[in-house]
N, C-alpha and C positions, 0 to 999 in steps of 0.2 A: 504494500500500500504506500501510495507517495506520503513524502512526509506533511504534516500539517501544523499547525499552531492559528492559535483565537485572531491574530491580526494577517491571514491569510487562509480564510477558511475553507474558500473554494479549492485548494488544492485536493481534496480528498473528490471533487468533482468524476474525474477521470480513474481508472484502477490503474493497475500496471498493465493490465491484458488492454486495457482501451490505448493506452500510450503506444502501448506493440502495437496494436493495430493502424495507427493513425500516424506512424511513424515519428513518435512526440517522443522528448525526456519529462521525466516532473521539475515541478519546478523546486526552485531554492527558497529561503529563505528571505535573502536580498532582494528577490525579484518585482517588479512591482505588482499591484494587485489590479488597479484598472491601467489602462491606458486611450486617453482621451475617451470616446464614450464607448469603449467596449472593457470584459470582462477578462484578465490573463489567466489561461485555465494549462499552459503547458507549453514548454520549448519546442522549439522547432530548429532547430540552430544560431550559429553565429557566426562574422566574418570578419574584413576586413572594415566593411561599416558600419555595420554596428550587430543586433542581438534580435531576434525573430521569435516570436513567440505566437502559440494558437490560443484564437479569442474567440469570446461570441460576445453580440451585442448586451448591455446589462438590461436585466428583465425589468418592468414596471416594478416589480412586488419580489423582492431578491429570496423573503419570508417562503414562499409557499415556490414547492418543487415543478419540474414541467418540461416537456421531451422536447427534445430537439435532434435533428439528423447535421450530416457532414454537410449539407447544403447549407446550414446556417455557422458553420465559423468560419473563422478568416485567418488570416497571417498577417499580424502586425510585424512594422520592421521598426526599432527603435534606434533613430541615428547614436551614435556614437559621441560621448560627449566633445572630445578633442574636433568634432567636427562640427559637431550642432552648437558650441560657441566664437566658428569662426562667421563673423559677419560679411565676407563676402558668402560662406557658404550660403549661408541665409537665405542671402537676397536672391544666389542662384536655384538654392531648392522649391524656392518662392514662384519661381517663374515656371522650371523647368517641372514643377510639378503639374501646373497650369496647362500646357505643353502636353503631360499623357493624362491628362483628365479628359483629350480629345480621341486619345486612342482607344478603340472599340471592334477591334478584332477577335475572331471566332478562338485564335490561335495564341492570344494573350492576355493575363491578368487583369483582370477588373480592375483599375484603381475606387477604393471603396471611399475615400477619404482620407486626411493628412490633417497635419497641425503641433501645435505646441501646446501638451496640457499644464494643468495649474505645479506638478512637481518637473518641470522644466524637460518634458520626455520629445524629442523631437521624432515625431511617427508618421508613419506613411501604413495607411491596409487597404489589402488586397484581399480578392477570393481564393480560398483555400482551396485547394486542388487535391483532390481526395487521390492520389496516385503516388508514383515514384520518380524521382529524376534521373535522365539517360545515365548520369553517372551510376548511381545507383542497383541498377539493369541490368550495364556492362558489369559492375565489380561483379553482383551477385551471379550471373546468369550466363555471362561469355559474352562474344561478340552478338550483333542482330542480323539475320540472314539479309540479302540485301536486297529486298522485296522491300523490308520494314524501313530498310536507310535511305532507299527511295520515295516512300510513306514521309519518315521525316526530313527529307529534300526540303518536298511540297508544301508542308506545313509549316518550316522551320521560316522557310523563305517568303511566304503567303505573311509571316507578322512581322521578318526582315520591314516587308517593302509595307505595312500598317504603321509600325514605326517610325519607316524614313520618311512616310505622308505627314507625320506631326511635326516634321525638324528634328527628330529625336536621334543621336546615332547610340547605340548599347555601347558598346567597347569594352563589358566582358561578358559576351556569349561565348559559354562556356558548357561540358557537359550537366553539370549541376545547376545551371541557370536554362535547363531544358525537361520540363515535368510530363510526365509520360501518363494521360488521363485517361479515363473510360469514352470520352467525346475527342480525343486528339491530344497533338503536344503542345505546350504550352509556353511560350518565353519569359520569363520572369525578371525581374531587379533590372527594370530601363528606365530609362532618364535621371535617375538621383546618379549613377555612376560618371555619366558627363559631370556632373554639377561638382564632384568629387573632385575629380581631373582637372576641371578649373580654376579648384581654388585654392587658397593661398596655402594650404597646407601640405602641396607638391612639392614646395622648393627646397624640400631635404632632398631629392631625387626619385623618391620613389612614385611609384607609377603605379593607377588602379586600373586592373586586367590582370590578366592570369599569363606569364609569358609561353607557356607553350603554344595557347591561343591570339594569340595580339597578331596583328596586321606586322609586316614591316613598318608602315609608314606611323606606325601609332610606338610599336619597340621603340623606333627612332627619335622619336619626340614630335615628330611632324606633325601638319593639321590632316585630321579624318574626317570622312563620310561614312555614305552608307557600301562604298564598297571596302570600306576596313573589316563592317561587318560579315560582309560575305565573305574574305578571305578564313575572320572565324571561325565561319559555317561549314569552309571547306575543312579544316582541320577537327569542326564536331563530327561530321560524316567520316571522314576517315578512323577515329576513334569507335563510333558508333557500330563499325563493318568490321575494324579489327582488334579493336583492345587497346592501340595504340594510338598514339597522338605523332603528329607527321614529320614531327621538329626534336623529337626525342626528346628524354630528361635531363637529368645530371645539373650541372651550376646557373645561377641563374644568365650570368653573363655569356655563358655556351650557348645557351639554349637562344637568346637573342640573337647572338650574332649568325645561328642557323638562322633564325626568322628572316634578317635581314639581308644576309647574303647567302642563304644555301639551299638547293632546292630539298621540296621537302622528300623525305626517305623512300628510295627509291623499293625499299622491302616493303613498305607500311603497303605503295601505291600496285605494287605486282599482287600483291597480296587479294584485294580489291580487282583489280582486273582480271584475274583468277576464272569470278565467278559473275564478274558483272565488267566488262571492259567498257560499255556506254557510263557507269557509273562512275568510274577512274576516270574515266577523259572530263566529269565534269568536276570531279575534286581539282582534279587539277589545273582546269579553268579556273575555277576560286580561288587559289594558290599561286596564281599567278604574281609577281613579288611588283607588277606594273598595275596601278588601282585601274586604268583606264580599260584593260584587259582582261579584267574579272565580267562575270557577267553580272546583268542588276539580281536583284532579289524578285521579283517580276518574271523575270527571266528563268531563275533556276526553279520558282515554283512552276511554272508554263511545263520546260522540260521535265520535269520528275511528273509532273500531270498524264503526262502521257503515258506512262506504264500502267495505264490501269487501276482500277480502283482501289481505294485504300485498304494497305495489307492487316491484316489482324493483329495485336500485338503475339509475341510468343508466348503458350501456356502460362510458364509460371508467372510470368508478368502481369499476367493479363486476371489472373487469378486474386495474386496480392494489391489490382490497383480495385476491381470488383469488390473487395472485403474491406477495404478502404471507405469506397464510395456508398456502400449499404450499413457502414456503422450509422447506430442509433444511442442516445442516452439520456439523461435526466439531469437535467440543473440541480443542483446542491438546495436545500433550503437552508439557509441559515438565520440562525435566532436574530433578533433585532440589538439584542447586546452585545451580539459579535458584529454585525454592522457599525456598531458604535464604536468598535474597538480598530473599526475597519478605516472609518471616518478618521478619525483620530490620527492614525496611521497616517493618513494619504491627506491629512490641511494643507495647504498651503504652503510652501517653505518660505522665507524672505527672498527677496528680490537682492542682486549683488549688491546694489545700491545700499539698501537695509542693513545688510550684512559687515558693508566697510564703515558705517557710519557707526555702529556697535564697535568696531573694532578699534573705529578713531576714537571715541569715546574711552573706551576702554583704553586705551593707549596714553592718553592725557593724564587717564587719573592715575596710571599705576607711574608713568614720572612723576606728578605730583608728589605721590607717596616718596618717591625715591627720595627725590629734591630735598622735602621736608627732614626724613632719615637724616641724610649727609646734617643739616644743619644742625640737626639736633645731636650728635654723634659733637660735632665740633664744638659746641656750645658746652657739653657736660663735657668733653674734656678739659676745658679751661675752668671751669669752675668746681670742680668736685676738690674736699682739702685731701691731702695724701702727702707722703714723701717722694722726690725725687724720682725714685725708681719705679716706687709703685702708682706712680702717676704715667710712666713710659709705658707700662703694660697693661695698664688701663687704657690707655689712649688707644695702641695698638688692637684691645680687642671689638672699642670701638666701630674701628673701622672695620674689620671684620661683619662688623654687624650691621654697619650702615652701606655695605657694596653691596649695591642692588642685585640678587639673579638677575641672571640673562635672561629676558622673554622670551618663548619664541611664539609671540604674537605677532606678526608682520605686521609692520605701518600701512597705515592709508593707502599712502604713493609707492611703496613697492610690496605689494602683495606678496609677489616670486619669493624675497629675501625669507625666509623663516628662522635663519641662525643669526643674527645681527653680528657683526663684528666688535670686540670690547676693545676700547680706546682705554691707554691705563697711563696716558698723560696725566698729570695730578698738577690743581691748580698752587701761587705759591703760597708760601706758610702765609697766613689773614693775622694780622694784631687785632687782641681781645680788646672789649672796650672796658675805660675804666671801670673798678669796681664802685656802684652806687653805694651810697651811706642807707641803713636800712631806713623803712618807710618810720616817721617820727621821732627818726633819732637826733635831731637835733641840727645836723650836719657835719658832724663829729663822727670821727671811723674808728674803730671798736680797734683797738691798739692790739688786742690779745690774736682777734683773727688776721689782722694785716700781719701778725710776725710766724702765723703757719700757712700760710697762704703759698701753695708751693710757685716755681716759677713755671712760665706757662713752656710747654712741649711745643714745636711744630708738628701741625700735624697733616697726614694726609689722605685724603680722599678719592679715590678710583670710582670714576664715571663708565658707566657701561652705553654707550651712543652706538644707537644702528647706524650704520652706515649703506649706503644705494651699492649695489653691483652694476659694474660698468660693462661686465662679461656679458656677450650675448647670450643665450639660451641655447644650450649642448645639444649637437644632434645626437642623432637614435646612432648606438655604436655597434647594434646590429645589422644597420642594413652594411655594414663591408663583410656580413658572411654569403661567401658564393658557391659553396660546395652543390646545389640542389637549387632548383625554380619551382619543381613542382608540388603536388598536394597530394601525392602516394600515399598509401595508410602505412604511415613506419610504428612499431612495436618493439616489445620484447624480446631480445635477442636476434632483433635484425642489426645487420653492418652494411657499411659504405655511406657515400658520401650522401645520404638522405639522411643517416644516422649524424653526421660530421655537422651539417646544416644545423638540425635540433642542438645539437652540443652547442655549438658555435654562438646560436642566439641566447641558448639558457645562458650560457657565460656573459657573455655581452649587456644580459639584463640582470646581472647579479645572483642568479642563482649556482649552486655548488653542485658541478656534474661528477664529482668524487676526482682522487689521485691524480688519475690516469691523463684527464682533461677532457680537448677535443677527439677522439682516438679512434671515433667509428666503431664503436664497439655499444649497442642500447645497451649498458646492464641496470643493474638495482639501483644505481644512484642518477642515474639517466630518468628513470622512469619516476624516480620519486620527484624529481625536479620537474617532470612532466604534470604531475599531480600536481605541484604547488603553483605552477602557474596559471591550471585549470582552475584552481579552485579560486586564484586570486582575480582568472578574469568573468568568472561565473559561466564556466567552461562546465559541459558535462566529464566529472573526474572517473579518467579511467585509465589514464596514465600511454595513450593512445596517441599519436598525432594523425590526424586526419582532416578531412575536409574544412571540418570549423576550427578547428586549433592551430591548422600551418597558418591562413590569415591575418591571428590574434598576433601569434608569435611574429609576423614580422610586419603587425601593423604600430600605430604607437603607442 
């Protein structure tokens, strides 16, 4: 049973057998409970932009229980915060969202609605696709005969060219961003991916798209269209027919500079002509490394049109996306006091604004405090009576007591800073002011206390002062690992340079791969570093790299 707790009740919504079926994880703990006006009932993955989660719309009356099938949830995609705070992204997901709200193809995801809710979640849902994606297909099941990669030509191509009718271009069709349905296949994650690519969050260097799939002219940095995507498509189809991708694996920089200068593998494309040579001649049209010489997406679904009418998926496929598409279940009722706990849960947070104004505030009065300390500290050193010596070690423990901790509250104006730097310049020794005659004494000075009156110590005071960093902001010192491009399922007690890649980044990002290092070898300390970073980015822990984890690991 998933886990559950009072401030996320719906989790117990689903069983384990319904998540198997629906191809869902449960959810965590962290997760959020609504997003904008739908219901988070279960994971669906995660990637480079952000975290995917299966919803359903929240009911009028959350109290009282009530069925609903796989026609009524969705797939929420929840941007990523490193990118849902950059404000060009914004202003581009703004538009480009605007953009596939026109797209209404047979063969792509409904955009169901988008927005920013009240705990800062930048989301985009879509209709859930009761099926599997080609990736998924291939791993499980083998290549698809090429009756079916014909099938997905026509289809893949037919929301290519619905796409490129909006302005939109994908730039990563990919096998996994290809969902295999009881009505046809389906394109998934367009338009937010441009918006990605655009913005200012690129200029570490890294590039959104999958490099064994990317166009040359997109590897290269150049400007794309819609025939970046078709070259994609030629590269899904050849995966799709052989298990392989056309430009091979191994480093990420390898694997580009095939893209860009080599053709694609001449085993992948015989392989293919084998048993389909009309089929090969059009991969390899799409492959073409000249955009001008590809054909459109218009085009490739026209010719794959031709073979006759659409091929059946294969048994087991076709099996698991039916059992899918016929789940049925019941809404959770939950008490009105776990609502309340739920409510609670999910107010409002402060606005950044709120938050640094709290912080300036707070910032003010704990110098205050300091301030006042030091003064007080130096004021009872000169006045306390003592002898000589034990006026020095008084003084001394003084100051001890009046050096402010270090906050690490960050100021106002530099948030980033969290360790301030201690300035231990001391200002110079201050003369005490004369000693006053007590209150009614006459104006006559008490002879006895003027003659123990010790003499005054200099003394001194250590100021703690943040200071700004002038340093830019450190790039990610992962991306110089180049052992691996792709998203293989690498495990336990696998080696080579997929194994080298994981090592390479866990180091890079502070975690401990044991003794040995980078060494190509997955062992127990490999895998436990796998776990820690699952669990730290609300990864499903399994100590696994695969689809949704290679992303995380080399996104920021």
């Amino acid at each position: 049973m998933p886990e559950t707790d009072p401030a996320h009740p719906w989790t117990g919504e689903l069983t384990a057998a319904d998540l198997e079926r629906l191809g869902a994880q449960p959810l965590r703990r962290s997760d959020p409970v609504t997003i904008g006006p739908y219901r988070v009932l279960a994971r669906l993955g995660g990637g480079g932009m952000g975290r995917l989660f299966l919803g359903r719309a929240v009911a009028a009356d959350e109290s009282q229980s009530a069925a609903y099938t796989a026609r009524d949830l969705v797939a929420v995609k929840v941007i990523r915060p490193e990118y849902a705070e950059d404000a060009r992204f914004r202003r581009r997901f703004d538009r480009e969202v605007e953009a596939v709200r026109r797209v209404h193809g047979r063969y792509t995801a409904e955009l169901l609605g988008s927005g920013l809710d009240e705990d800062e979640h930048l989301w985009m849902a879509t209709a859930y696709v009761p099926g599997l994606s080609l990736e998924e297909a291939v791993r499980r099941h083998g290549p698809l005969p090429a009756a079916v990669v014909w099938r997905l030509a026509a289809e893949i191509g037919q929301a290519l060219a619905t796409i490129a009718a909006a302005g939109i271009v994908h730039r990563d069709l990919k096998p996994s961003n290809v969902l295999l349905g009881a009505d046809g296949a389906r394109v998934i994650d367009f338009g937010v991916v441009h918006t990605a690519d655009a913005s200012a969050l690129t200029t570490t260097g890294q590039h959104v798209g999958t490099p064994a799939y990317m166009s040359p002219e997109q590897a290269g940095g150049r400007a794309v269209d819609a025939a970046s995507d078709v070259f994609s498509l030629g590269s899904v189809l050849a995966l799709a027919a052989t298990g392989q991708a056309p430009f091979g694996e191994g480093s990420t920089g390898g694997v580009i500079h095939r893209v860009i200068y080599e053709p694609p593998s001449t085993e992948v494309v015989d392989r293919v002509a084998e048993s389909a040579p009309e089929l090969a001649g059009l991969i390899r049209r799409c492959l073409d490394k000249d955009p001008a010489a590809r054909p459109s997406p218009e085009h490739v679904a026209e010719v794959a049109g031709r073979h006759g009418p659409a091929e059946e998926w294969p048994d087991p496929v076709a099996e698991l996306i039916a059992s899918r598409a016929g789940w049925s279940g019941r809404s959770a009722a939950v008490s009105p006091m776990d609502q309340l706990t739920v409510l609670r849960r999910g107010a409002p947070q402060r606005t950044v604004k709120q938050t640094e104004q709290r912080k300036s505030r707070r910032a003010m009065v704990l110098g205050a405090v300091a301030a006042v300390a030091a003064v007080v500290a130096v004021v009872v050193a000169f006045v306390v009576p003592g002898h000589e010596g034990s006026q020095e070690a008084h003084s001394k423990a003084r100051v001890r007591e009046a050096s402010p901790t270090v906050s690490h509250t960050p100021t106002p104006t530099h948030r980033a800073k969290k360790h301030p730097t201690p300035s231990t310049s001391a200002p110079p020794p201050q003369t005490p002011p004369a000693a006053k005659p007590p209150s009614g004494g006459g104006g006559d000075t008490d002879p006895t206390h003027a003659a123990v009156m010790p003499k005054p110590q200099p003394t001194k005071v250590i100021t703690v002062t943040p200071k700004p960093s002038d340093k830019p902001p450190k790039t990610r010192p992962w991306t110089s690992c180049h052992y691996y491009s792709g998203t293989a399922l690498t495990k336990y007690r696998d080696k080579g340079d997929r194994v080298r890649e994981v090592q390479c980044i866990l180091k890079a990002r502070g975690y401990n791969i044991g003794p040995y290092g980078v060494d190509g070898d997955f062992g127990d300390d490999t895998r436990l570093s796998v776990r820690d970073f699952q669990q730290a980015h609300h990864l499903r822990v399994d100590g696994i790299v695969g689809e949704d984890t290679w992303p995380a690991l080399r996104g920021a």
